[in-house]
Each structure stands twice: as C-alpha cells, then as structure tokens.
N, C-alpha and C positions, 0 to 999 in steps of 0.2 A: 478088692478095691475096684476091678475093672468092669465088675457085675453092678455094684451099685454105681459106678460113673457111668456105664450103658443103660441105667435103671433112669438116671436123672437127665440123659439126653434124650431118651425119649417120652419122658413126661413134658420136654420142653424149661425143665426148671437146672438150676444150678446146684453142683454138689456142693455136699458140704466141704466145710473148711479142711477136716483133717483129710478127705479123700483130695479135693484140688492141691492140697501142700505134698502127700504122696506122691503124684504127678508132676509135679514142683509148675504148678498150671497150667501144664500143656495137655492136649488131646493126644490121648494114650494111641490113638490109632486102633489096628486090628493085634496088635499084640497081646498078649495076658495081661502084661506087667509092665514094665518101665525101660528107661536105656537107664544102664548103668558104668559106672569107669572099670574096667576089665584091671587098671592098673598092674601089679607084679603079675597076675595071672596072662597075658598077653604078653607073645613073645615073640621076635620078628625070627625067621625061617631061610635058609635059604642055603643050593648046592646045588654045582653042575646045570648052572642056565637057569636054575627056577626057584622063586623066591617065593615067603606067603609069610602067614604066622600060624601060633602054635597055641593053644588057651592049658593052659596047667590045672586040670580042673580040681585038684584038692587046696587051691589057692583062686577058688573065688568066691566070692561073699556067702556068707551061710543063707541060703533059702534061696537058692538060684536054682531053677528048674527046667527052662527054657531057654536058649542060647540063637540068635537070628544072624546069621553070615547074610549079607545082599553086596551086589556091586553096585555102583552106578555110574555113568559118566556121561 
C-alpha cells in the first residue's frame, strides 16, 4: 500500500480509494505502514524510579511487522 501511495505522489495524481481509506487519508510519512491502537498489547512499566511500557508482542494485531518507539516534546 505504501509503494503504490509513493507511486501516486510522485506521478503528482491521487491514490486510489481503497489505498487513501488504508491510510484512513493521511500521508503515511516515511514509515512502511500505518499507526495503529497497540490496545491490550501495551502495557505501562514501571520500578525503582523508572517508568516506561512494555508491547506483549503475541497480542498485537496479525500482520505487524514493524514497530516505531519516537519521543517528542
């Protein structure tokens, strides 16, 4: 989906419907694929001063391949 939504931004034309509704219309950026809800698979972390989370990877959506931790503030 992210080879032909880079295939139709630089022809300058719009993708099709079923690849813009993949994306749910947004511009996928440099990633492969999508963001998705981590839901039950995310879990918040924390001991002894230091906190974070935790991803349960046999509880995340089937066909997850790539996973992007970033900070920002």
């Amino acid at each position: 989906m992210k080879a032909i939504w880079d295939a139709c931004n630089q022809a300058n034309i719009d993708p099709p419907k079923e690849v813009a509704k993949f994306f749910d219309g947004r511009y996928p950026g440099d990633a492969p694929g999508m963001e998705i809800d981590l839901g039950k698979a995310l879990k918040s972390w924390g001991r002894d001063g230091a906190e974070g989370f935790e991803v349960v990877i046999d509880k995340l959506p089937e066909g997850v391949k790539v996973i992007r931790f970033y900070n920002s503030w």
